[in-house]
Phi, psi and omega in degrees: 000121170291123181236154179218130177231091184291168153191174210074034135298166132173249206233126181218169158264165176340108135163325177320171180226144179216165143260131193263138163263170184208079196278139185250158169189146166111044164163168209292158150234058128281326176312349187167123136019085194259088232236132163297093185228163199224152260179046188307158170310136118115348163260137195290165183269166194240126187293185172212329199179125193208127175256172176252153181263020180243318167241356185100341182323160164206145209237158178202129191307141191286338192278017198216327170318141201056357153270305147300113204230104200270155172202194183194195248132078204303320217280267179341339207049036206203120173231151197252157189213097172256142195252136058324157178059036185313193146204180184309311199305327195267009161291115170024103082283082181307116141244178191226127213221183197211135189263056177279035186248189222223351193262184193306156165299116167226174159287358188269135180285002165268346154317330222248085207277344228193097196229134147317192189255346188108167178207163187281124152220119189255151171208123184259180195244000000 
């Protein structure tokens, strides 16, 4: 059964930094395509960062680029979303999702079959 569990949310200020983990389990996680995507009150959810399970590549939202570092840990099962340079605006709901499908890499989250439950990031200004 594929499972994904985020975790390292939590409260941080402006400027700040935090890393989100993402332990997978029941297939490689390498095996498919693992993607961020986040989720403010009263807002569609938004892809953020997605790595490929083929080369390792990674895509990114224009608004988190050079901020935002998507990275993974095959031995661990766990891919990481480390945040910098936070601001108010990237607060929050985070999740992580898992891509088992055949089609291009992408950010669009209909894509994406196989989602953790989330984990929180508040950033105060």
């Amino acid at each position: 059964e594929v499972q994904l569990a985020e975790s390292g949310g939590g409260l941080v200020q402006a400027g700040g930094s935090l890393r989100l983990s993402c332990e997978t389990s029941g297939f490689p996680v390498d095996g498919y395509s693992i993607g961020w995507f986040r989720q403010a009150p009263g807002k569609e959810r938004e892809g953020v960062a997605s790595i490929n399970s083929f080369d390792g590549s990674s895509i990114y939202a224009d608004s988190v680029k050079g901020r935002f570092t998507i990275s993974r840990d095959n031995a661990k099962n766990t891919v990481f979303l480390q945040m910098n340079s936070l601001k108010p605006e990237d607060t929050a709901a985070y999740y992580c999702a898992a891509d088992t499908g055949l089609g291009p890499h992408t950010l669009a989250a209909m894509a994406y079959n196989h989602w953790g439950q989330g984990t929180q990031v508040t950033v105060s200004s």
